[in-house]
Z-matrix of the N, CA and C atoms (Angstrom, degrees):
N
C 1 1.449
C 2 1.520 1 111.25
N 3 1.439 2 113.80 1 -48.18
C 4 1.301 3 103.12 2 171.12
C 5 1.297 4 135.40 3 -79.34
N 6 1.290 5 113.82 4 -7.49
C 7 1.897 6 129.03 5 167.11
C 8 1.351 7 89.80 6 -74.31
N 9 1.428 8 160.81 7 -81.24
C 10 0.891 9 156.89 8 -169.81
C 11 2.030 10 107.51 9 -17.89
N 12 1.186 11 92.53 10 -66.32
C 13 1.719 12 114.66 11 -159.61
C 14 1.446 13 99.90 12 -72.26
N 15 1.177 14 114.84 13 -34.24
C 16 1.644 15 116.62 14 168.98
C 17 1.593 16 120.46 15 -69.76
N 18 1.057 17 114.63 16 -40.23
C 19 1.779 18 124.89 17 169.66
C 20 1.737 19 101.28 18 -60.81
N 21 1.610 20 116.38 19 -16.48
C 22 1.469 21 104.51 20 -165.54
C 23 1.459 22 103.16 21 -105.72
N 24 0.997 23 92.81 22 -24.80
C 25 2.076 24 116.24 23 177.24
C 26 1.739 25 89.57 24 -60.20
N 27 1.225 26 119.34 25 -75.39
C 28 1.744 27 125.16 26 171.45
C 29 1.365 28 132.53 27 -25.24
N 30 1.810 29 97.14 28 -55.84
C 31 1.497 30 94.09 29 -170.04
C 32 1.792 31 97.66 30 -76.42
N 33 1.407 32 119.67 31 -36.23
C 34 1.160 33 118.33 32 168.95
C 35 1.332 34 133.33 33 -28.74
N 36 1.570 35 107.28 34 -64.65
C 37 1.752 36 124.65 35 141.95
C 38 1.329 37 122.63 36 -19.72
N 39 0.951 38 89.07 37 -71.21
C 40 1.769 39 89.14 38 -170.22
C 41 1.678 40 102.97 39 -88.99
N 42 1.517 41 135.82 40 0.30
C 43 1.500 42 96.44 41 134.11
C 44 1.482 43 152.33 42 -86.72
N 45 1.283 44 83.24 43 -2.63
C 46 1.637 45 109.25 44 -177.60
C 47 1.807 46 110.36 45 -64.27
N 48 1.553 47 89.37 46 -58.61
C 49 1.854 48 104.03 47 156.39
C 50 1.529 49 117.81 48 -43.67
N 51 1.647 50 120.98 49 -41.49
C 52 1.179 51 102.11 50 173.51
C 53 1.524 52 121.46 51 -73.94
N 54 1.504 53 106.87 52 -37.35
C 55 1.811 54 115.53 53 160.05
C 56 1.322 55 108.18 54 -13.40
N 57 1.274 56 107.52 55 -69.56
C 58 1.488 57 133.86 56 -157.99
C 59 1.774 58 113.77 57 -52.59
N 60 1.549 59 101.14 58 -67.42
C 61 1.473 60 131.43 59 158.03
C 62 1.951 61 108.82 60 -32.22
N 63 1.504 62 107.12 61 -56.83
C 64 1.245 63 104.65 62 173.25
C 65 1.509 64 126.88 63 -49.89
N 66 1.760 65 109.18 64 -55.71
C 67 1.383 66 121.02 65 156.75
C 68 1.116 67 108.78 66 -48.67
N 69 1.660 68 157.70 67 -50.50
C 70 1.010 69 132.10 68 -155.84
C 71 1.761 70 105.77 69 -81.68
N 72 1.199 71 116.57 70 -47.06
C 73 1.411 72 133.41 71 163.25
C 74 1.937 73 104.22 72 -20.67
N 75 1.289 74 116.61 73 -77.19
C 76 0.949 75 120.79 74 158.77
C 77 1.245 76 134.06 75 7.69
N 78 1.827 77 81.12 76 -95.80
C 79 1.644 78 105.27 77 -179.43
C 80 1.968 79 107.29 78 -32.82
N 81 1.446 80 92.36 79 -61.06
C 82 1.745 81 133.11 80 -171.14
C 83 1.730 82 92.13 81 -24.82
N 84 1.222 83 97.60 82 -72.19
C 85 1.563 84 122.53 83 -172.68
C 86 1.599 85 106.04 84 -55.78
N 87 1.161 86 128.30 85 -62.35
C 88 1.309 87 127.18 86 162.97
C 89 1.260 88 129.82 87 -10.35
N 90 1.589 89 94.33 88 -49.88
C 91 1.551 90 102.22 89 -154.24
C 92 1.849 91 93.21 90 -99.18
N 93 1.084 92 110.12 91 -22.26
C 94 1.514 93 130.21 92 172.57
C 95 1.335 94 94.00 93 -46.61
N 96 1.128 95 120.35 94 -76.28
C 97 1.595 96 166.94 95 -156.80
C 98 2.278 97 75.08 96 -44.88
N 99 1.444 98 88.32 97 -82.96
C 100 1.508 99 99.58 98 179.58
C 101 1.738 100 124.22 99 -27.10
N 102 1.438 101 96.19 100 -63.53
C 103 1.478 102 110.62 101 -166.56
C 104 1.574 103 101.53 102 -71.65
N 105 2.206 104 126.91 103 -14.44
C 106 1.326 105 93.18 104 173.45
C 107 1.653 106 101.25 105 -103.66
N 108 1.319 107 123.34 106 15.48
C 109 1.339 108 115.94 107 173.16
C 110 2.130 109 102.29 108 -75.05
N 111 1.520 110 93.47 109 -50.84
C 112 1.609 111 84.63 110 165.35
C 113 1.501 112 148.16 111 -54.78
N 114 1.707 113 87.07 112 -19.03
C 115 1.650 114 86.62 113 175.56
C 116 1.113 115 123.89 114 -125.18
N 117 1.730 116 98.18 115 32.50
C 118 1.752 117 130.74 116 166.74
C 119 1.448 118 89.81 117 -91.63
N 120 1.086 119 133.20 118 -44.85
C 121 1.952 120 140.25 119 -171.25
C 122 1.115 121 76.22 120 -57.44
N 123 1.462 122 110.05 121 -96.07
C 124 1.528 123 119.78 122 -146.09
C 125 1.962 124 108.26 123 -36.42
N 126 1.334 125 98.95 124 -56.35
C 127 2.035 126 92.63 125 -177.77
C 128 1.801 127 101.70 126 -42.16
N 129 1.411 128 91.96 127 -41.60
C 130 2.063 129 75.75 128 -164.99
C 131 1.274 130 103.86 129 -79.77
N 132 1.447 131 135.55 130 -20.67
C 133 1.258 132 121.87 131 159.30
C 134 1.599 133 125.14 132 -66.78
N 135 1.022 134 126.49 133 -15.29
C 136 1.366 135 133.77 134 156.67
C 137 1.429 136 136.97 135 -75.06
N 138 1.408 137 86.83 136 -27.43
C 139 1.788 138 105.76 137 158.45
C 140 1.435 139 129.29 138 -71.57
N 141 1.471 140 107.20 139 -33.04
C 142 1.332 141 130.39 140 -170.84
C 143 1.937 142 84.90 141 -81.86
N 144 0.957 143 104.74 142 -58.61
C 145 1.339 144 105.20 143 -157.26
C 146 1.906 145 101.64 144 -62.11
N 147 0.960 146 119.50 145 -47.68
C 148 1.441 147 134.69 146 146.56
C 149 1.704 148 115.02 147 -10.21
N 150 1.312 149 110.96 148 -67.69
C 151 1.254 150 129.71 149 -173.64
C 152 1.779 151 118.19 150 -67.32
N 153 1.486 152 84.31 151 -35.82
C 154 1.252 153 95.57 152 177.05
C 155 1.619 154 131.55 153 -89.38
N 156 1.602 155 108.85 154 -15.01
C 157 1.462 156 122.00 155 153.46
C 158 1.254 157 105.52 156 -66.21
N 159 1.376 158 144.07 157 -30.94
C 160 1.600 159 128.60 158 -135.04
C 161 2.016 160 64.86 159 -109.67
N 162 1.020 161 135.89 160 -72.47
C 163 1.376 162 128.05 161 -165.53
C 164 1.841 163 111.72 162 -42.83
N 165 1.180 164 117.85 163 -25.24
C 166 1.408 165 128.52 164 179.55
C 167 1.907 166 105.35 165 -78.93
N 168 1.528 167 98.71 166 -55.79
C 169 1.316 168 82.14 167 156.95
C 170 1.862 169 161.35 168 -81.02
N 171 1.607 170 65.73 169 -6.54
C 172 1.871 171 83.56 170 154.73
C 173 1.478 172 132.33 171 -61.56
N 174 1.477 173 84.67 172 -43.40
C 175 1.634 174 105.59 173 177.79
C 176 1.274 175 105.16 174 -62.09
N 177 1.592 176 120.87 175 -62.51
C 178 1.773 177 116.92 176 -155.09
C 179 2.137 178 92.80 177 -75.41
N 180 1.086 179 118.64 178 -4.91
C 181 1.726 180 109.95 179 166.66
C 182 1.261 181 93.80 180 -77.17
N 183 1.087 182 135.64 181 -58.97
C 184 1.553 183 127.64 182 -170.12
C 185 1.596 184 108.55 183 -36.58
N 186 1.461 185 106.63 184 -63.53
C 187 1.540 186 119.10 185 -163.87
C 188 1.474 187 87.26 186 -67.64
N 189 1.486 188 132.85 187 -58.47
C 190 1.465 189 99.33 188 -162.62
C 191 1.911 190 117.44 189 -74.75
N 192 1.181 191 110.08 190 2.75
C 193 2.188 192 92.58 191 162.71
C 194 1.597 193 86.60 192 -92.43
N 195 0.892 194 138.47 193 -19.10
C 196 1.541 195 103.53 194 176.46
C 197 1.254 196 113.55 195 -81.86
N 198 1.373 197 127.57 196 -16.03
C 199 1.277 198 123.78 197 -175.27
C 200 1.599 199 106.53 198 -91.82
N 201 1.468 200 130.66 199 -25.94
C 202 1.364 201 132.75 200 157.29
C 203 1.429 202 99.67 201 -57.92
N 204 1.123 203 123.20 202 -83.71
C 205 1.759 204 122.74 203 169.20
C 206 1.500 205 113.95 204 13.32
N 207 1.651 206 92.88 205 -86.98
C 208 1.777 207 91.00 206 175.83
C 209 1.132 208 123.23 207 -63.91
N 210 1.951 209 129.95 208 -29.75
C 211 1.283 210 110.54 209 -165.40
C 212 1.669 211 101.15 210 -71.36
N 213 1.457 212 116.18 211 -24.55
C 214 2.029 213 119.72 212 175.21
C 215 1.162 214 95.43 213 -53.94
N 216 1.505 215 157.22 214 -43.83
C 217 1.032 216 131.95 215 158.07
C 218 1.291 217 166.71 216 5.02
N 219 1.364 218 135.54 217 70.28
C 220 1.552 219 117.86 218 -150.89
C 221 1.797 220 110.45 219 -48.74
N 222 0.722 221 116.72 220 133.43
C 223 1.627 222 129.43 221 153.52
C 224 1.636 223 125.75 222 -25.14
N 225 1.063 224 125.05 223 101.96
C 226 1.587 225 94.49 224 176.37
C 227 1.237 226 111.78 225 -85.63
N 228 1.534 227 96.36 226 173.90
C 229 1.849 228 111.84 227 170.05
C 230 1.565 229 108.52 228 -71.08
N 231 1.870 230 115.14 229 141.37
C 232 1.005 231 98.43 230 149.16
C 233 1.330 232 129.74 231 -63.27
N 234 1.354 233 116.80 232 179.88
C 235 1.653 234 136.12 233 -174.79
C 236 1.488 235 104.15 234 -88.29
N 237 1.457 236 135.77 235 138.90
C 238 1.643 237 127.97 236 159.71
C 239 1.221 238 102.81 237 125.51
């Protein structure tokens, strides 16, 4: 009678532990879940930001042949 009630005391135990295990699993994943939604932001904000240096430096190549441009330039005379 009591080998019986003890095997039931156990399996009881140890599903409760798996209960438990499930919740922690969970939580685990959640926060998983969390930290790669954040560092899906962050890549596209780094991309963006990325995109937007390489367009900035497009620009300042532009300005500097025009700014070699004019300084190849002869000089003029002042006026007077």
């Amino acid at each position: 009678m009591l080998r019986p009630l003890g095997v039931a005391i156990v399996v009881t135990l140890g599903l409760a532990s798996c209960a438990t295990y499930d919740d922690e699993f969970a939580t685990i994943n959640s926060r998983l879940d969390q930290l790669d939604t954040r560092v899906q932001g962050a890549a596209q904000s780094a991309e963006s930001a990325n995109q937007s240096a390489q367009q900035a430096n497009q620009r300042l190549d532009q300005i500097e042949s025009r700014v070699q441009a004019l300084e190849a330039k002869p000089r003029r005379e002042p006026r007077g």
